[in-house]
C-alpha positions as CSV (number, residue, x, y, z in Angstrom):
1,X,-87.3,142.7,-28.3
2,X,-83.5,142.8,-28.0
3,X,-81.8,139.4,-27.4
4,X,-78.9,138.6,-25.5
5,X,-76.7,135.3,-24.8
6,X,-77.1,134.6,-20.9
7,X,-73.3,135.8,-20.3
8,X,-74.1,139.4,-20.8
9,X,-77.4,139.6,-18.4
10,X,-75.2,140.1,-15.3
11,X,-73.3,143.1,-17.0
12,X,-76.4,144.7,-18.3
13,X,-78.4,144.0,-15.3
14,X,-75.0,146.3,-13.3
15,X,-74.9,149.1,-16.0
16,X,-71.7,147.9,-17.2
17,X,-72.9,146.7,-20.8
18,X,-75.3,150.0,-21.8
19,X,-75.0,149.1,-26.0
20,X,-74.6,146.5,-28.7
21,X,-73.5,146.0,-32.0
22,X,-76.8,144.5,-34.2
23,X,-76.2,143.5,-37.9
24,X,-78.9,144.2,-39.7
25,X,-80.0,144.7,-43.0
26,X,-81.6,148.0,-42.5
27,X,-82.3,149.8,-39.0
28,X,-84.3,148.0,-37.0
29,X,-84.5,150.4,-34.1
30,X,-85.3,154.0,-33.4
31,X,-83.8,156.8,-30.6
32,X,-86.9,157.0,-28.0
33,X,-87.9,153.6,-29.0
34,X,-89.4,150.8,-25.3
35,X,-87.9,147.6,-26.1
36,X,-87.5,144.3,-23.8
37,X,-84.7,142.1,-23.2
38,X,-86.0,138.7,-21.5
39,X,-84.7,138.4,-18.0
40,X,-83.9,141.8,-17.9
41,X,-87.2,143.7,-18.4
42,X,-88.0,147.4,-20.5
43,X,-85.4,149.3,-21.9
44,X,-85.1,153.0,-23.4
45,X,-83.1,153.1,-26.7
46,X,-81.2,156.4,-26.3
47,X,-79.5,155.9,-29.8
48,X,-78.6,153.7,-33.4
49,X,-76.1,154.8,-35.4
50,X,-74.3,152.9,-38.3
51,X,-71.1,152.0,-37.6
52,X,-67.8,150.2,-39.5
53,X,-66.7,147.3,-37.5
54,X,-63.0,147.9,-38.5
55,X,-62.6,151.2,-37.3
56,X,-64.5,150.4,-33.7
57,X,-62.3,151.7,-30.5
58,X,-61.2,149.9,-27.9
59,X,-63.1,153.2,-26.2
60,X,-66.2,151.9,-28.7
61,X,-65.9,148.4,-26.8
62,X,-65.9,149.3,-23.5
63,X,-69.6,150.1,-23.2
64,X,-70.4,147.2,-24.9
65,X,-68.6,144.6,-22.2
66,X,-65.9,144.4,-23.7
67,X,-62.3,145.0,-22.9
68,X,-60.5,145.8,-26.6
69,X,-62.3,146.3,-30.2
70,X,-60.2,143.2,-31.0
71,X,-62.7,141.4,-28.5
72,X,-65.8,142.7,-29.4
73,X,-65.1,142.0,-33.5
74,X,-63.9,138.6,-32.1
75,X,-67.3,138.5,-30.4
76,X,-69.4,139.8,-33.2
77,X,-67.6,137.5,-36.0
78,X,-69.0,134.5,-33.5
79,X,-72.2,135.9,-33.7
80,X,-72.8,136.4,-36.9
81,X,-70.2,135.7,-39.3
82,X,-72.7,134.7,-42.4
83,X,-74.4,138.7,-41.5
84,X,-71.2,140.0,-42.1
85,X,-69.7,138.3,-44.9
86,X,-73.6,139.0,-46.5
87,X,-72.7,142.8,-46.2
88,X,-75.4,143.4,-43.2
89,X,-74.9,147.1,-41.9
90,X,-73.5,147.1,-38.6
91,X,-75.6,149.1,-36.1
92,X,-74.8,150.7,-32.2
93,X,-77.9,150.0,-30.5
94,X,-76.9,152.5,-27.2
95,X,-79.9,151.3,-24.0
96,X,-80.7,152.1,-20.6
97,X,-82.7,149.9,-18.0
98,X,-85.9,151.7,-17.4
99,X,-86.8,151.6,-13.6
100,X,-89.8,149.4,-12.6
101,X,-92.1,152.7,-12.5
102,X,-91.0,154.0,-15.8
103,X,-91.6,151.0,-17.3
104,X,-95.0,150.0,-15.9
105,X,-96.4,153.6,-17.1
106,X,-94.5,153.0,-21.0
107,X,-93.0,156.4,-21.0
């Protein structure tokens, strides 16, 4: 299960927010992998890759809601500040909605 503050629902329910940056200690997540996000419903992971948060994009953001990399780290340093000052590995989590059908049958 992916978690999400209400404030990005809308985006992701549009298509506008199709990743996230996780912080994790080790990958959490695999390419292929069905996952939920409450109030949302299934999703596909379609890819998790380790990234550096200092050298995200303002390209990197975009997909992630967010208008600069400035915003997102801004974001993410909210989030989880103690993750990041602990060393966490920083993980793109990319998703796509899965249509009602697709996610009633799992595939």
């Amino acid at each position: 299960m992916l978690l999400f503050k209400k404030k990005f629902l809308p985006a992701i329910r549009t298509g506008e927010k199709t990743q996230t940056i996780r912080l994790w200690r080790w990958r959490m997540m695999k390419v292929g992998q069905r996952s939920y996000i409450p109030g949302i419903g299934y999703i596909r992971i379609d890819a998790v890759d380790e990234v550096r948060l200092e050298k995200l994009t303002d390209e990197d953001a975009i997909p992630d809601g967010f208008a600069t990399a400035d915003a997102l780290r801004e974001e993410l340093a909210t989030l989880y500040g103690e993750k990041i000052a602990a060393g966490y590995l920083s993980f793109r989590v990319v998703f796509r909605v899965l249509e009602d059908a697709e996610a009633e049958k799992g595939s």
